[in-house]
C-alpha positions as CSV (number, residue, x, y, z in Angstrom):
1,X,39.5,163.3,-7.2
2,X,42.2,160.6,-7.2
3,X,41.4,157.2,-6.9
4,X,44.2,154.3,-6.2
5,X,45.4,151.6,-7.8
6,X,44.3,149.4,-5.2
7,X,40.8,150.7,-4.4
8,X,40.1,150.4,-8.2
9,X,41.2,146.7,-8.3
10,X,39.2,146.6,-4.9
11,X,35.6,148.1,-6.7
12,X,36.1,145.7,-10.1
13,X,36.7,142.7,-7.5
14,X,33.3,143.6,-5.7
15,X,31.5,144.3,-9.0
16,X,33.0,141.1,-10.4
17,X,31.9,139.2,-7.2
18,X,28.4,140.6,-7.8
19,X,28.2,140.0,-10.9
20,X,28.8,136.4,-9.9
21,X,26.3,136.1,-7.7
22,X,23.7,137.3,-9.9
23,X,24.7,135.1,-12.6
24,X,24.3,131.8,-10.4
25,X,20.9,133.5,-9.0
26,X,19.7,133.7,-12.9
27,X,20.9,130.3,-13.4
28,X,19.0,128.3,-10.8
29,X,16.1,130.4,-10.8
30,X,13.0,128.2,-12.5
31,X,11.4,128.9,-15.7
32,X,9.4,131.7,-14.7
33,X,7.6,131.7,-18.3
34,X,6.3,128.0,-17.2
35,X,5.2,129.4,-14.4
36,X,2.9,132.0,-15.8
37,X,1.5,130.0,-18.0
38,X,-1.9,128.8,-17.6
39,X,-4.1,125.9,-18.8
40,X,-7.2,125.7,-18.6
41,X,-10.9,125.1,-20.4
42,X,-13.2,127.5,-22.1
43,X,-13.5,129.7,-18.9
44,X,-9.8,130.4,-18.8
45,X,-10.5,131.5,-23.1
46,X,-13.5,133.3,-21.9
47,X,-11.7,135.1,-18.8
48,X,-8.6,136.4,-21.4
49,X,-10.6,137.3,-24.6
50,X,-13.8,138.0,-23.0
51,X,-15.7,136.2,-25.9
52,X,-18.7,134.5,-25.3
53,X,-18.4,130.7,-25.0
54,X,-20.4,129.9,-28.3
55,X,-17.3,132.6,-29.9
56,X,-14.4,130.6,-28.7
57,X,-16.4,127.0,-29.7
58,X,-17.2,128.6,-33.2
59,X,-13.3,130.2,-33.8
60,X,-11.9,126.7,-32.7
61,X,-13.7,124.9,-34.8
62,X,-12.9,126.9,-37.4
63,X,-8.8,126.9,-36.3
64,X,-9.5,130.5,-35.5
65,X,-8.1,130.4,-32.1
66,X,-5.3,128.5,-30.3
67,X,-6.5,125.6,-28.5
68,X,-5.3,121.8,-27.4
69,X,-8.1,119.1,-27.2
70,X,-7.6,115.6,-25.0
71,X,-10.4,113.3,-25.0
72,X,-13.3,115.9,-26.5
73,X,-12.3,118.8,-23.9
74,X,-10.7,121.6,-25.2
75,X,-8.1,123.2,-23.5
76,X,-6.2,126.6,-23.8
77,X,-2.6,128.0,-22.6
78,X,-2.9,131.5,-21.6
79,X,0.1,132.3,-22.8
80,X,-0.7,131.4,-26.6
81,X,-4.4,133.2,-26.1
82,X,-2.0,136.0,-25.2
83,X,0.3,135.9,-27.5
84,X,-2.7,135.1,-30.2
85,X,-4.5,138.6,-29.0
86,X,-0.9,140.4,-29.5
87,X,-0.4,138.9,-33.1
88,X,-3.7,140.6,-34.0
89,X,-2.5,144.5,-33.4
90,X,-2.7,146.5,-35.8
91,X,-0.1,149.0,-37.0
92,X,-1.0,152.8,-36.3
93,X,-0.2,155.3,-39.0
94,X,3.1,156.0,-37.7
95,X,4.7,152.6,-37.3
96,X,2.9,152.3,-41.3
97,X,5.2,155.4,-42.6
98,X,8.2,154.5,-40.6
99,X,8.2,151.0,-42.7
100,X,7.1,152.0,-46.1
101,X,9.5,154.8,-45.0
102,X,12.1,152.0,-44.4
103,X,11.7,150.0,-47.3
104,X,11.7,153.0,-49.6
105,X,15.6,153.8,-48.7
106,X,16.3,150.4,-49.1
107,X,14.8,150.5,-52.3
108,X,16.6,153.4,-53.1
109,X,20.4,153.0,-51.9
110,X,22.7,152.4,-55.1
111,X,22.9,148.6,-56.2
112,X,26.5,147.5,-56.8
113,X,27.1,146.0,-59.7
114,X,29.6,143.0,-60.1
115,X,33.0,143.6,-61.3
116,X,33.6,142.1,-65.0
């Protein structure tokens, strides 16, 4: 198959001229992570952990939990409860080996030593 000159400078054009357009689209498009996040009161903790209210007012006492209090009320951002629950995995045996695994040929490439 033999493509022109032309219709080659004619496809990066149109690519170019998406490319544009998506770029502005990205740039005016709001803060979607504002958007998803949600504040609310124990029920909103309740709904994302499913602990039992007396849980959440026991672990945020104790600093256990990420919370904002106004006036005595507590309130919660889903996105930190999320991001709080995520924080808490735990590595599987797999991702353990492939770090000790890691550090162990760091550990073991030669060390340079400075010239005298």
């Amino acid at each position: 198959m033999h493509t022109s000159y032309e219709e080659v400078i004619c496809r990066l054009t149109r690519i170019e001229t998406l490319l544009s357009e998506l770029t502005a689209d990205y740039t005016q498009a709001p803060d979607r992570t504002l958007e998803n996040d949600r504040l609310g009161g124990i029920e909103l903790a309740m709904e994302i952990t499913g602990l039992a209210k007396s849980t959440i007012y026991t672990m945020a006492s104790e600093g256990l939990i990420p919370f904002m209090k106004q006036r005595k009320k507590l309130y919660f951002s889903s996105r930190d409860l999320y991001q709080w629950i995520k924080d808490g995995k735990h590595k599987t045996l797999q991702e353990m080996e492939a770090e000790i695994q890691r550090h162990l040929s760091q550990k073991s490439s030669p060390l340079t030593t400075p010239n005298r």
